[in-house]
C-alpha positions as CSV (number, residue, x, y, z in Angstrom):
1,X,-8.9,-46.6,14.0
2,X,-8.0,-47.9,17.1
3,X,-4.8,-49.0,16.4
4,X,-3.7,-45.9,14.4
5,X,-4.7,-44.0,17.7
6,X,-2.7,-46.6,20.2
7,X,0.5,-46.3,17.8
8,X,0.1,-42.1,17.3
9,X,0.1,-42.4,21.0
10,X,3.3,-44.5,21.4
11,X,4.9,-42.4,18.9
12,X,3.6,-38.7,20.8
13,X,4.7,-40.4,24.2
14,X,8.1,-41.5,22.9
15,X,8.6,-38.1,21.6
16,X,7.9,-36.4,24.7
17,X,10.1,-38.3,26.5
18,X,13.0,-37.8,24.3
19,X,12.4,-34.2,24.7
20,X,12.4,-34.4,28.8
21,X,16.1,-35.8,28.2
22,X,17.2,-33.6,25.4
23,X,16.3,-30.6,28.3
24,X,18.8,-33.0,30.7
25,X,21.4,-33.3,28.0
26,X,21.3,-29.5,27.4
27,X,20.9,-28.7,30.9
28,X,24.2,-31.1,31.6
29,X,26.5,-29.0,29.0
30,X,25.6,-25.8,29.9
31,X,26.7,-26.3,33.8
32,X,29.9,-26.1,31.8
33,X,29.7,-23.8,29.1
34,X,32.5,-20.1,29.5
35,X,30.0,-17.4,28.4
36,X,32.9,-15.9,25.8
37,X,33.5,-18.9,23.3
38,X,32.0,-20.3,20.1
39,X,30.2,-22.9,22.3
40,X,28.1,-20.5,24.3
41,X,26.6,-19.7,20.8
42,X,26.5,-23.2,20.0
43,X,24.6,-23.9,23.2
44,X,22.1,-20.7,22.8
45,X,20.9,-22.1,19.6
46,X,20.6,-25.7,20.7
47,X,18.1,-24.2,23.3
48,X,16.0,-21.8,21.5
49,X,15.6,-24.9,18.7
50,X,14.3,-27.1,21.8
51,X,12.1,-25.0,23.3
52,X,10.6,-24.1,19.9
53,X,10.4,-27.9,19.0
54,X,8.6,-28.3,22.5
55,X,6.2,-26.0,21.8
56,X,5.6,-27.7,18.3
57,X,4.9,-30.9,20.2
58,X,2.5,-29.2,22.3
59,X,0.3,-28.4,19.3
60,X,0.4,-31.8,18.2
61,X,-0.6,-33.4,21.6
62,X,-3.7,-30.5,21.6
63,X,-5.0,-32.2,18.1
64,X,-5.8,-36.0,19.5
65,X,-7.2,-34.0,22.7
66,X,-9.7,-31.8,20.8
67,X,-11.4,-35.7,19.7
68,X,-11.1,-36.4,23.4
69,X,-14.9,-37.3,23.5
70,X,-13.9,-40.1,20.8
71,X,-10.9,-41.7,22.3
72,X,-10.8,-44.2,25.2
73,X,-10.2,-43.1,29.2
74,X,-6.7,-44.1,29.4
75,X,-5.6,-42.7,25.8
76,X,-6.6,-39.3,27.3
77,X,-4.6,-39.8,30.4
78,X,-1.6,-40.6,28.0
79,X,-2.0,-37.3,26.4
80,X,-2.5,-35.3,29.4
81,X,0.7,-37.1,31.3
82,X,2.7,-36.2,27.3
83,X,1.6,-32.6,28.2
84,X,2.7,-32.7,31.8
85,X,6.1,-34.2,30.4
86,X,6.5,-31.6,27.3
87,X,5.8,-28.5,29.8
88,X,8.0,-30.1,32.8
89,X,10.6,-29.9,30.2
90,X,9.8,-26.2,29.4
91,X,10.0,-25.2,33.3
92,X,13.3,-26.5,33.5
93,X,14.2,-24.5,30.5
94,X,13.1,-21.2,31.7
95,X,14.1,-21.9,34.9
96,X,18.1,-21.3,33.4
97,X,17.3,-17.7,32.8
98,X,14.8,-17.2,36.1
99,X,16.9,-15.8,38.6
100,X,17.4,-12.9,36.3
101,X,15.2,-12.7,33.4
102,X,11.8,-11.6,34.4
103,X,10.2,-12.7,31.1
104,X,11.9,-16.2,31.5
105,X,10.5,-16.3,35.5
106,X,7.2,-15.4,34.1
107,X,7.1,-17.9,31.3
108,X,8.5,-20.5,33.7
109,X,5.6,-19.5,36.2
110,X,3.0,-20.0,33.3
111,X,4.0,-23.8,32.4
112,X,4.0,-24.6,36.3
113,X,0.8,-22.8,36.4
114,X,-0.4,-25.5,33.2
115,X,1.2,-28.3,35.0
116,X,-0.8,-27.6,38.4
117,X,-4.2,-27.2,36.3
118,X,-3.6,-30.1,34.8
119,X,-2.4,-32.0,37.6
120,X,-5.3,-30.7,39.7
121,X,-8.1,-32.7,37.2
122,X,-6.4,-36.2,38.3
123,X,-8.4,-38.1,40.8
124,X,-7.8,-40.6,43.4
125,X,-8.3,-43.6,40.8
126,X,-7.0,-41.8,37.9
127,X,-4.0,-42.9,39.0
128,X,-4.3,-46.4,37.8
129,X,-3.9,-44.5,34.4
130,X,-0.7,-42.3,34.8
131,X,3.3,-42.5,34.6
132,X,5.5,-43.3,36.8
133,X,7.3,-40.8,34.8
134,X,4.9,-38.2,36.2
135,X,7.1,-37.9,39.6
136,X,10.4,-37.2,37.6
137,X,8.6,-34.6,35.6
138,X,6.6,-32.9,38.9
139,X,10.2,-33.1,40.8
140,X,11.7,-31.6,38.1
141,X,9.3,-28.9,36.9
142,X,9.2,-27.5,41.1
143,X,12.8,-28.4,41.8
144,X,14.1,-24.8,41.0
145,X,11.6,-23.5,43.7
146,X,13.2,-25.5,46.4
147,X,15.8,-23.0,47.6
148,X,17.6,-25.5,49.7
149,X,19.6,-29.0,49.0
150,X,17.9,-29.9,52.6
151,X,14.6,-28.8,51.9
152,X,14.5,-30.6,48.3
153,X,15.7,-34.1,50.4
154,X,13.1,-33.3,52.7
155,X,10.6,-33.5,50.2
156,X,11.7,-36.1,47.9
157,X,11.9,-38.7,51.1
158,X,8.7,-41.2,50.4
159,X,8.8,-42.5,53.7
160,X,7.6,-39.4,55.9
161,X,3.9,-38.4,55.9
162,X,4.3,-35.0,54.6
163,X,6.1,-33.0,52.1
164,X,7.0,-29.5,53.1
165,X,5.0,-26.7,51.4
166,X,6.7,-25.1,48.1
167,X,7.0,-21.6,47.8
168,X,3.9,-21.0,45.6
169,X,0.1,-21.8,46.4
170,X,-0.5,-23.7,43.9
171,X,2.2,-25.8,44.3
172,X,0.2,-27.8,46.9
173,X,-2.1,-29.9,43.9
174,X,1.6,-31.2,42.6
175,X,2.9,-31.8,46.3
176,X,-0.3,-33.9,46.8
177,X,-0.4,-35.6,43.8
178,X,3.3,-36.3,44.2
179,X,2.6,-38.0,47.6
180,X,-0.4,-40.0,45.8
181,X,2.1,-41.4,42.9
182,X,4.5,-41.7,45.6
183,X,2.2,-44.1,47.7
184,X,1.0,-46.0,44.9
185,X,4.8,-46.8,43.2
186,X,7.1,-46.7,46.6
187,X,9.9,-48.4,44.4
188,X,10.5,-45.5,42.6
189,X,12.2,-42.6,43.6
190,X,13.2,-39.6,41.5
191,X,16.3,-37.9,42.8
């Protein structure tokens, strides 16, 4: 049983992780899509089909959770960090239409509100368990709520003792935990 769970796992991980850069690759053409043409269309339906595939994924990440009391520590953390990957995704979605669709701003806020619960059960040793792909996905899911180029290089820069507060209270469990992942893996920086 074990080793059905270990390779369901691999295969859940790997799909999350293809869906963080399918939200890239969409995210890359549509900085250069004319909203007139074919390709907008094209485009629209390429993102409705993602975001409905993420939330898919999202149900089948919930199912190995629910026998949580069954599987081992670090299997848990695996599905929690798929979760935080699969919803960093989504924020970056919604964050296209935030600045002026009020239902996509509060969906967005809802997935950064998951992310911070989430985030906020992870512990000082806990870490030993979690991705490195957990800072991409944190930069990414609050990197719309940094208003400034400055502010965002401010924050991303390792080496200084604090990270400037984001615009929402909750914000400061993924600032923290950010600066914990940071400490623990200096090589790597998200930018």
């Amino acid at each position: 049983a074990i080793y059905r769970r270990d390779t369901e796992l691999n295969f859940i991980r790997a799909r999350t992780v293809l869906f963080l850069y399918d939200t890239h690759r969409l995210l890359e053409e549509g900085t250069n899509l004319q909203f007139v043409d074919s390709s907008t269309i094209q485009w629209s339906k390429k993102y409705h089909n993602l975001v409905e595939d993420i939330h898919a994924h999202l149900k089948v990440i919930q199912n190995p959770l629910i026998e949580a009391s069954f599987i081992r520590e670090a299997q848990v953390f695996t599905l929690k960090t798929c979760i935080i990957i699969a919803l960093a995704s989504l924020a970056q979605l919604y964050s296209i239409f935030a600045p002026f669709q009020e239902e996509a701003r509060g969906k967005r806020q809802e997935v950064l509100d998951e992310i911070s619960g989430i985030t906020s059960m992870f512990f000082g040793n806990d870490l030993r368990y979690l991705d490195t792909a957990l800072r991409v996905c944190w930069a990414s899911a609050v990197r719309p709520l940094v208003h400034s180029d400055a502010e965002w290089a401010t924050m991303n820069d390792i080496h200084g003792p604090h990270f400037p507060p984001l615009p929402r209270e909750h914000d400061s469990i993924l600032d923290e935990s950010f600066r914990l992942l940071s400490l623990t893996t200096p090589h790597f920086i998200a930018r």
